[in-house]
C-alpha positions in Angstrom: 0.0 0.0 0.0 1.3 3.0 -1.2 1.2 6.5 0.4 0.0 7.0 4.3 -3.3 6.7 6.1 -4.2 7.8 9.9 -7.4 7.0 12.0 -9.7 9.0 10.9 -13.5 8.6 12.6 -15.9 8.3 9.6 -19.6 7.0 9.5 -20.3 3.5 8.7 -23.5 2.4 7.9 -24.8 -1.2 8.1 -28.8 -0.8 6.1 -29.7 2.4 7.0 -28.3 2.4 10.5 -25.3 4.8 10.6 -22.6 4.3 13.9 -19.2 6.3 13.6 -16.4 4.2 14.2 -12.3 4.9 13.7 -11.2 3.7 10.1 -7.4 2.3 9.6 -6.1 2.2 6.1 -3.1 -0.8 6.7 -0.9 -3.3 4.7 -0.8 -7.4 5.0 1.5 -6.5 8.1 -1.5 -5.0 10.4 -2.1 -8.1 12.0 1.4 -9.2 12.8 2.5 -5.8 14.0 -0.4 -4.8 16.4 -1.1 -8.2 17.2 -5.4 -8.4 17.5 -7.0 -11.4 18.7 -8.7 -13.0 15.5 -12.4 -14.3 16.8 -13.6 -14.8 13.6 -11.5 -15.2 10.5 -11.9 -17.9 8.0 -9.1 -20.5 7.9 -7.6 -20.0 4.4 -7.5 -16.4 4.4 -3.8 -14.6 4.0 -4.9 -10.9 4.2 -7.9 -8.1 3.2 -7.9 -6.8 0.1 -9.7 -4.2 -1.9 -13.3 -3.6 -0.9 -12.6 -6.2 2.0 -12.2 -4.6 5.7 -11.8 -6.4 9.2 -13.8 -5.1 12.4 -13.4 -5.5 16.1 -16.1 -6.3 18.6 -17.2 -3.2 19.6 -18.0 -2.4 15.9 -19.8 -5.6 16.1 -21.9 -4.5 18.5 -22.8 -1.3 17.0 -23.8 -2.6 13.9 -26.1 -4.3 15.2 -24.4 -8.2 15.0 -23.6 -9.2 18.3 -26.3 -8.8 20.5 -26.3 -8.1 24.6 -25.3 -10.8 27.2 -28.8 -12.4 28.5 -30.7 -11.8 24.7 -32.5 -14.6 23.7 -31.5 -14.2 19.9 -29.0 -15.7 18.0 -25.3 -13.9 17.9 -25.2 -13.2 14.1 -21.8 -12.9 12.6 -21.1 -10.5 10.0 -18.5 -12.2 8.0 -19.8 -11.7 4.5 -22.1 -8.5 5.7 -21.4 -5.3 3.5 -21.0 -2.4 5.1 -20.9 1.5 3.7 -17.9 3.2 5.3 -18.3 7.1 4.4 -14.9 7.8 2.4 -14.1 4.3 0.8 -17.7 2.7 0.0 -19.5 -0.6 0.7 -16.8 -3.0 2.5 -16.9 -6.9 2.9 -16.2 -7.7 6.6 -13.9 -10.8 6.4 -12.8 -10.7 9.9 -13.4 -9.7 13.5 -10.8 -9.1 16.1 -10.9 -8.9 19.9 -11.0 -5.1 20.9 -7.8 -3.5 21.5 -6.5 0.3 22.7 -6.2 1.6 19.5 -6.1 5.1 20.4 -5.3 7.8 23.2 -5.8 5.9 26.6 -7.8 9.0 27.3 -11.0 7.4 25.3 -12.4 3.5 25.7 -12.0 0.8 23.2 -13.9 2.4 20.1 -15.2 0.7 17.4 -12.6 -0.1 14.9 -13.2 -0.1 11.1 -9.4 -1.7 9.3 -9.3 -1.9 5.5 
């Protein structure tokens, strides 16, 4: 990946429901360097590429996928779910990682948007 990218906090929309969440723009090193719990990532996978991103829990949670402790619903993963992200369009979630301090200490574990 050419060029440089920073957290930016862009709106991501999952059907018409929009949630703000941090976006990282990273290269097929992301996971090795920052290390992230993979919860759900299929087997054979190497990387993301193009319209593919990876999101952690919390976004999973406020896109409506992983419901509250004690709900009588099914979890519902979202591998395969398209997302809108604001600046870089509809994304294929392909992963979810565990939620990690990705930012200032100052702020909780946000949701996390990685392309």
């Amino acid at each position: 990946m050419g060029g440089w990218a920073n957290a930016e906090r862009q709106t991501v929309y999952r059907e018409s429901r929009p949630e703000e969440s941090y976006y990282i723009a990273c290269d097929e090193h992301f996971l090795d360097t920052f290390g992230p719990e993979l919860i759900e990532w299929p087997t054979l996978r190497q990387g993301v590429e193009g319209t593919e991103c990876i999101i952690n829990e919390r976004a999973a949670d406020r896109l409506g996928f992983y419901l509250p402790a004690g709900s009588s619903l099914p979890r519902v993963s979202p591998l395969g779910s398209r997302i809108s992200v604001e600046w870089s369009g509809m994304r294929e979630v392909v992963g979810v990682v565990r939620n990690f301090q990705h930012g200032t200490l100052r702020r909780g574990i946000e949701p996390l948007i990685v392309v």
